[in-house]
C-alpha positions as CSV (number, residue, x, y, z in Angstrom):
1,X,-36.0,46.8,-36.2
2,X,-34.0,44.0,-35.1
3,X,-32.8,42.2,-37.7
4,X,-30.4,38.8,-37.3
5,X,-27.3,38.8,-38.5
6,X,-26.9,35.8,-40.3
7,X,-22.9,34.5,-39.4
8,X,-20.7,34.0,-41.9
9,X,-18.9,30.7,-43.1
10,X,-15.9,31.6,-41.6
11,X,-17.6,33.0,-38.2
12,X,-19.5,29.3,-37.7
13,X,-16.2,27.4,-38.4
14,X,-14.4,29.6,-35.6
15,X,-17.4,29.2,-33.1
16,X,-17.6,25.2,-33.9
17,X,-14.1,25.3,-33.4
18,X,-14.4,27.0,-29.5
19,X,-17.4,24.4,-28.9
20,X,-15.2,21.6,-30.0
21,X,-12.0,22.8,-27.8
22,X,-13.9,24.3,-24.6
23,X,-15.9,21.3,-23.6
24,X,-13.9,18.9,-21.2
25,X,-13.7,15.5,-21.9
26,X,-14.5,13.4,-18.8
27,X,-14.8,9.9,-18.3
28,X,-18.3,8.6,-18.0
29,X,-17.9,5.9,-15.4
30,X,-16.2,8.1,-12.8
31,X,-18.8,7.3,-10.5
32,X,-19.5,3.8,-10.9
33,X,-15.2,2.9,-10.8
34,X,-15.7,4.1,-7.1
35,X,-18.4,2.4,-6.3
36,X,-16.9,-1.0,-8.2
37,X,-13.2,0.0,-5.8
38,X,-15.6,0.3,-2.5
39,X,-16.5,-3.4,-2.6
40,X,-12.0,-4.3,-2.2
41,X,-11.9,-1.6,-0.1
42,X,-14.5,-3.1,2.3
43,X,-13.0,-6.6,1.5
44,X,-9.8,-5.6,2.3
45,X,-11.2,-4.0,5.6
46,X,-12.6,-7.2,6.7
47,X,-9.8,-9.6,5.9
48,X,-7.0,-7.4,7.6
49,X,-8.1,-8.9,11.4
50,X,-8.5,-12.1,9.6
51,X,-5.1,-12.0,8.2
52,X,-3.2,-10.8,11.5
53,X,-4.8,-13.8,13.5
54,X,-4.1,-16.4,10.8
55,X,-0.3,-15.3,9.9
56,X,0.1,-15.1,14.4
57,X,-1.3,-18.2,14.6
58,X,1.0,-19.8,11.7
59,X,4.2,-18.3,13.5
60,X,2.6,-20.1,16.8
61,X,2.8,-23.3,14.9
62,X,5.8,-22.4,13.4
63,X,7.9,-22.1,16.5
64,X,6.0,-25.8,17.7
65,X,6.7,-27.2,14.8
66,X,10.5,-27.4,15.5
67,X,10.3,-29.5,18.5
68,X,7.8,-32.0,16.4
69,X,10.5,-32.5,14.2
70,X,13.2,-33.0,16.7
71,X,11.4,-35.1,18.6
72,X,10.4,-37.4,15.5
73,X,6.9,-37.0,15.7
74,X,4.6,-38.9,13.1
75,X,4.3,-37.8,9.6
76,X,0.7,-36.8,9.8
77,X,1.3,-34.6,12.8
78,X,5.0,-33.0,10.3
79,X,2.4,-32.1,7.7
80,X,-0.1,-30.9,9.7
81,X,2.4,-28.7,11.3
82,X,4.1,-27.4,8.1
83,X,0.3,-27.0,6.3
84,X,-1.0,-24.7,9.2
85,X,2.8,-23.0,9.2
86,X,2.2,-22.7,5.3
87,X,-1.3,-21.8,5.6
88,X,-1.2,-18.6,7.1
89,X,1.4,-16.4,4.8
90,X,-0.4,-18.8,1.6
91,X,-3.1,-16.8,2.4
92,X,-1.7,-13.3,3.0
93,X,0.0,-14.0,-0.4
94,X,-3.1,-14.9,-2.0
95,X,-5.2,-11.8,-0.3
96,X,-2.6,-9.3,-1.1
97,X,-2.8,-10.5,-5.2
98,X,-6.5,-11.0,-5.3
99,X,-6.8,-7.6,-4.3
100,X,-4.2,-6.2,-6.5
101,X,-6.0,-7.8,-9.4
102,X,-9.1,-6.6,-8.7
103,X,-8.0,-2.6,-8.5
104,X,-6.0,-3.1,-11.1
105,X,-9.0,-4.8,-13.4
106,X,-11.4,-2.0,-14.2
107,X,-14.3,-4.4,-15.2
108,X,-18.4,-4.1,-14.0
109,X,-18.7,-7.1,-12.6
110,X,-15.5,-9.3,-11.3
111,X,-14.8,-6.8,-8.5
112,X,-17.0,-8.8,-6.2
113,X,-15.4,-12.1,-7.7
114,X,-12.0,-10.6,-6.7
115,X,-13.5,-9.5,-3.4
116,X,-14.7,-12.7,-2.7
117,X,-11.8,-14.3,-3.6
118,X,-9.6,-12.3,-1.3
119,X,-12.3,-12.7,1.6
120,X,-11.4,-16.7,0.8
121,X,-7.9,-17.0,1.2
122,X,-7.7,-14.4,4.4
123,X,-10.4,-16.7,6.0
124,X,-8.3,-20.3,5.1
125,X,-6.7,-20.9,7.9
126,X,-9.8,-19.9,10.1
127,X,-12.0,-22.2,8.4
128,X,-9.0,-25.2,8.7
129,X,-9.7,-24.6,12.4
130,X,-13.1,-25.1,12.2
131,X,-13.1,-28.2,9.8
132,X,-10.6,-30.3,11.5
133,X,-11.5,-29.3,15.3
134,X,-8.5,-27.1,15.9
135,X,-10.7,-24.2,18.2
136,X,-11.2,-26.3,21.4
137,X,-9.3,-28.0,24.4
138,X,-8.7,-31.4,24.9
């Protein structure tokens, strides 16, 4: 006959023991913290072209913007000039740190705000062009 052998005290302590220090502790939201990091990553994809034209573009105005001053051009045309100069490594700055934020921030749902955010200062300068007619000729 095959009886059981019912374990003793000691024997269930030791084998609770090996359950307790065999089983790997793992982090339950492995999966989701990539998916959460994908939505930077893809902002940070996007804004990198964005970025090289706007800080190009504020080195442009940049090297113009010395000849407005020396040739005492209006003070609307001086700020204009030193905004769009300003504009371009503002918003590499402020691309770079919303990014950085939003790796460093493991929570569910400000990734996209982050994200969004970062999208927003790459595409400032752009958008400047846009709203004050800075795209076309003459």
């Amino acid at each position: 006959m095959n009886a059981k052998k019912i374990p003793s005290r000691r024997q269930r302590e030791f084998e609770a023991q090996q359950q307790e220090y065999s089983r790997i502790a793992r982090d339950p939201g492995t999966g989701s913290r990539w998916k959460r990091r994908l939505v930077l990553l893809v902002a940070a994809v996007l804004a990198a072209p964005v970025l090289w034209l706007s800080v190009r573009f504020s080195l442009e105005v940049g090297s113009i913007g010395f000849y407005v001053f020396a040739l005492d051009g209006d003070t609307g045309t001086k700020v204009g000039v030193v905004v769009l100069t300003l504009l371009g490594f503002l918003g590499l700055t402020g691309t770079l740190a919303f990014l950085w934020i939003g790796f460093v921030r493991a929570r569910v749902r400000t990734p996209w705000a982050w994200a969004g955010l970062a999208l927003a200062c790459a595409a400032a300068l752009p958008v400047s062009w846009l709203l004050l007619g800075l795209t076309g000729g003459a």
